[in-house]
C-alpha positions as YAML, in Angstrom:
chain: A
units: angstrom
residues:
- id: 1
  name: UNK
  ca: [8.85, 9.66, 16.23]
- id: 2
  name: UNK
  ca: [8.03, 7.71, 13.09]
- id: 3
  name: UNK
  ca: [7.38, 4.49, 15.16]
- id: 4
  name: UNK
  ca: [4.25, 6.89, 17.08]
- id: 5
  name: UNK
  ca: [3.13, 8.16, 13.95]
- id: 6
  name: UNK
  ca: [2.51, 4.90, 12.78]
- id: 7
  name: UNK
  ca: [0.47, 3.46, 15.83]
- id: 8
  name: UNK
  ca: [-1.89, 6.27, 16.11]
- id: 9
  name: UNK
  ca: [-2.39, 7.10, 11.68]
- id: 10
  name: UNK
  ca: [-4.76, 5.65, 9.91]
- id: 11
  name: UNK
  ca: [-6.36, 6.32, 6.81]
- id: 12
  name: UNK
  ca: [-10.21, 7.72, 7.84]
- id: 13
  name: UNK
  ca: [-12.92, 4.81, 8.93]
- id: 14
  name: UNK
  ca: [-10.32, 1.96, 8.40]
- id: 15
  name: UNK
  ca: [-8.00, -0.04, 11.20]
- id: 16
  name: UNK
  ca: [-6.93, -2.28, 7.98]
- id: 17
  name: UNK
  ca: [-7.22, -5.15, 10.90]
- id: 18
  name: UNK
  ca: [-9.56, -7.57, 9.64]
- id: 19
  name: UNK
  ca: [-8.61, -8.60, 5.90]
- id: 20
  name: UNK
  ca: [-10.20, -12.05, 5.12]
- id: 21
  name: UNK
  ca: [-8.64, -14.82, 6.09]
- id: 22
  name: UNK
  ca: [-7.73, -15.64, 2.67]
- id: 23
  name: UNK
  ca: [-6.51, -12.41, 1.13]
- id: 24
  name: UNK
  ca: [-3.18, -11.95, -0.76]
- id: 25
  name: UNK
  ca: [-1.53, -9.44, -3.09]
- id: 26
  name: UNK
  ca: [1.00, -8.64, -4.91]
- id: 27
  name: UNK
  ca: [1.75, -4.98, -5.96]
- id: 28
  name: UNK
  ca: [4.47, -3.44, -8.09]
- id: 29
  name: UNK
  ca: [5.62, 0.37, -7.18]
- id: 30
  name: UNK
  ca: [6.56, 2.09, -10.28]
- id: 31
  name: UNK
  ca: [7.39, 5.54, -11.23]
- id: 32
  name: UNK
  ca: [7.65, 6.16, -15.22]
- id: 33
  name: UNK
  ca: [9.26, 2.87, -16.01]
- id: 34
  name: UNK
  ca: [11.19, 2.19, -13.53]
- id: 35
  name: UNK
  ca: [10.18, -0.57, -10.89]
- id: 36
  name: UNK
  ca: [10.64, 0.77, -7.75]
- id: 37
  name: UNK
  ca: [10.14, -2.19, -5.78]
- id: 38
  name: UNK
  ca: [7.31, -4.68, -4.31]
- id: 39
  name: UNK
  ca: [4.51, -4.89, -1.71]
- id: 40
  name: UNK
  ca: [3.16, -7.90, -1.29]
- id: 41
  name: UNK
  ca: [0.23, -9.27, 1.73]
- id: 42
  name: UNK
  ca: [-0.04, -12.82, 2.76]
- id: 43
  name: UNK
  ca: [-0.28, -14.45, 6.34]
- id: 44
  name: UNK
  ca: [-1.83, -11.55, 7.67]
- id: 45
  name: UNK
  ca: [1.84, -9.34, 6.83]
- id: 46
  name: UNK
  ca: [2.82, -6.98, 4.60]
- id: 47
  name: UNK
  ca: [6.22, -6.48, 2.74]
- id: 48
  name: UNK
  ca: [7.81, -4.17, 0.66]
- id: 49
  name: UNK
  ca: [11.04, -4.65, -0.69]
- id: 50
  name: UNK
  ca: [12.54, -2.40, -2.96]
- id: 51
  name: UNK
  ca: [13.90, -3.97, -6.46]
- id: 52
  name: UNK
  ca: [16.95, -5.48, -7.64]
- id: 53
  name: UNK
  ca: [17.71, -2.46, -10.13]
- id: 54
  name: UNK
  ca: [16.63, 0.78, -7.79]
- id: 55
  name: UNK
  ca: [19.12, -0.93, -5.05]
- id: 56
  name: UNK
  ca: [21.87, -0.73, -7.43]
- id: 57
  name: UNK
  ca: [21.00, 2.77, -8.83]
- id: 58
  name: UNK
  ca: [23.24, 4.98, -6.47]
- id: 59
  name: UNK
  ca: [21.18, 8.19, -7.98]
- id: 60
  name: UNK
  ca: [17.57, 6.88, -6.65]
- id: 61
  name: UNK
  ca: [16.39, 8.31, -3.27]
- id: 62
  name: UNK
  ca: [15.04, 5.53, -1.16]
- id: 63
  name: UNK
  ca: [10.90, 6.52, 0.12]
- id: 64
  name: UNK
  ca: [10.87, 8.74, 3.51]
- id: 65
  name: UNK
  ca: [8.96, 5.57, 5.00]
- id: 66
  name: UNK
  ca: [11.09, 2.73, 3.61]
- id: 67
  name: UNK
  ca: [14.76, 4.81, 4.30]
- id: 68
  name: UNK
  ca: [17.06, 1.69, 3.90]
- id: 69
  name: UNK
  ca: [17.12, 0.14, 0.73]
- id: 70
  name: UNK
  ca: [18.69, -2.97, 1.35]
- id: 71
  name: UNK
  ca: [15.86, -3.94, 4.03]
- id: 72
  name: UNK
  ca: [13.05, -5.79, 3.44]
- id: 73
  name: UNK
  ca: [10.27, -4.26, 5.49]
- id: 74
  name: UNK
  ca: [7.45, -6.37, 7.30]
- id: 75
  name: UNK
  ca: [4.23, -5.10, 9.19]
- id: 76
  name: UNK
  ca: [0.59, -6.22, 10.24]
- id: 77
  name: UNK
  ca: [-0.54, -2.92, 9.25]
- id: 78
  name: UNK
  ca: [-0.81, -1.26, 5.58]
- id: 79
  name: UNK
  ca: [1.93, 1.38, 5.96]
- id: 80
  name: UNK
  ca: [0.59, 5.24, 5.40]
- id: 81
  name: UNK
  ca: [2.69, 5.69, 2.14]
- id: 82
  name: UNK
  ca: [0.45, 2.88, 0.36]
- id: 83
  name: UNK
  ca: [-2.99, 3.08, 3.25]
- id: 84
  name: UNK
  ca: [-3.47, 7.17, 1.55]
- id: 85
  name: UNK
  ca: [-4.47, 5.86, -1.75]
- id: 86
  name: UNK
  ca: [-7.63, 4.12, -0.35]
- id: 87
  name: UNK
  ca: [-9.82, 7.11, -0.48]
- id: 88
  name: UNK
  ca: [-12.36, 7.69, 2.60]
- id: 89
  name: UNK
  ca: [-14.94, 5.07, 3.48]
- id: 90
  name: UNK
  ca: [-17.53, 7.91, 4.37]
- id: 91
  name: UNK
  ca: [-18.43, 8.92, 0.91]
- id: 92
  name: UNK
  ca: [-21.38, 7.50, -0.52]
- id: 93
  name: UNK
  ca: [-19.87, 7.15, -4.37]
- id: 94
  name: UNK
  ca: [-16.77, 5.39, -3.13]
- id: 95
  name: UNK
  ca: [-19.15, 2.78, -0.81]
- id: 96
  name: UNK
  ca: [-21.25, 2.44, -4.44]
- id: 97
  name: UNK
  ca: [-17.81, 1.15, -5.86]
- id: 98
  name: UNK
  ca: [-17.10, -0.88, -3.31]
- id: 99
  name: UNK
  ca: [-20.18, -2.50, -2.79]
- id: 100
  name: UNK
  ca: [-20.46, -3.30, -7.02]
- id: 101
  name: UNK
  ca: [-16.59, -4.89, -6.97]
- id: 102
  name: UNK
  ca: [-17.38, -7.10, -3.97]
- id: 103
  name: UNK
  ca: [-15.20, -6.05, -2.06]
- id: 104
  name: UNK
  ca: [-15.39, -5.81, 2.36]
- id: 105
  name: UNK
  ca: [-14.74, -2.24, 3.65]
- id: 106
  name: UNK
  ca: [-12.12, -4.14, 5.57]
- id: 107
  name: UNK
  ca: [-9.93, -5.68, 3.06]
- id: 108
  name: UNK
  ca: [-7.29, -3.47, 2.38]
- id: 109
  name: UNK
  ca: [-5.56, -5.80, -0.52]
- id: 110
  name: UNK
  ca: [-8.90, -5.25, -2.88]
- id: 111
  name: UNK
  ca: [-9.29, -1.89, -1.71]
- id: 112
  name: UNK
  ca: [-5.49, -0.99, -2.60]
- id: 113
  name: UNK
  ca: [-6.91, -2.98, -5.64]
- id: 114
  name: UNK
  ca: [-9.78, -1.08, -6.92]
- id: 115
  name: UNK
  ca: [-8.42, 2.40, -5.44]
- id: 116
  name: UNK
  ca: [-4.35, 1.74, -5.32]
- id: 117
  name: UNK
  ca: [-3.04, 2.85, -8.66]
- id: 118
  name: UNK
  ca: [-2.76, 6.45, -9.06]
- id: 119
  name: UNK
  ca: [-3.24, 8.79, -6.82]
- id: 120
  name: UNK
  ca: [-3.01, 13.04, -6.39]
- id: 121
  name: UNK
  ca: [-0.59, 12.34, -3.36]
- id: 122
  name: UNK
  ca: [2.08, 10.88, -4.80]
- id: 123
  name: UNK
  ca: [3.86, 10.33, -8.44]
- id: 124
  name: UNK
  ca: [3.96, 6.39, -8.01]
- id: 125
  name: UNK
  ca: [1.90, 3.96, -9.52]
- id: 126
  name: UNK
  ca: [1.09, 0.89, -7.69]
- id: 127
  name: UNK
  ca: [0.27, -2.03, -10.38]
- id: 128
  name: UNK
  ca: [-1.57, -5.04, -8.79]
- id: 129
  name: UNK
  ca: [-0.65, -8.50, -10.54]
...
């Protein structure tokens, strides 16, 4: 079910298909201070990998998309957990921004960038360094 969810979501105006040839990030997930782990795009893929210290913490509930901590995860595609904090492309003040960082409506990395850190969806923060 998750697997068809995936293939047909996307966040509003975006297919997140045609980053620049050259684009890379790296993104730490944190909630308070705790790290919660690492997405990172290069080569066209995307990985998240949860950290070193919420693996070991046998309180910490692993993300409803990312259910196995021990995994590192790999996709094409911008998974829906991180692709929601890009708000919608269709909204004149948010193309303004856009257009004065620079930054193609298809490049997901500086749009997580710009958009990515907090959002009203979820109690994460997603740090780009």
């Amino acid at each position: 079910m998750i697997g068809i969810l995936k293939k047909i979501w996307k966040v509003e105006g975006m297919d997140f298909k045609d980053n620049p040839a050259d684009s890379q990030g790296v993104f730490r997930l944190v909630y308070g201070k705790q790290l919660i782990g690492k997405l990172t795009y290069s080569n066209g893929v995307w990985d998240f990998e949860y950290s070193s210290d919420f693996k070991r913490n046998s309180f910490a509930q692993p993300i409803m998309d990312f259910p196995d901590k021990e995994k590192k995860y790999t996709n094409e595609q911008l998974w829906p957990f991180f692709a929601t904090r890009i708000p919608s492309l269709n909204q004149p003040y948010q193309i303004k921004k856009i257009e004065q960082a620079n930054i193609s409506k298809n490049d997901s990395v500086g749009l997580l960038k710009l958009f990515g850190t907090e959002t009203i969806t979820n109690p994460f923060r997603l740090v780009a360094y």
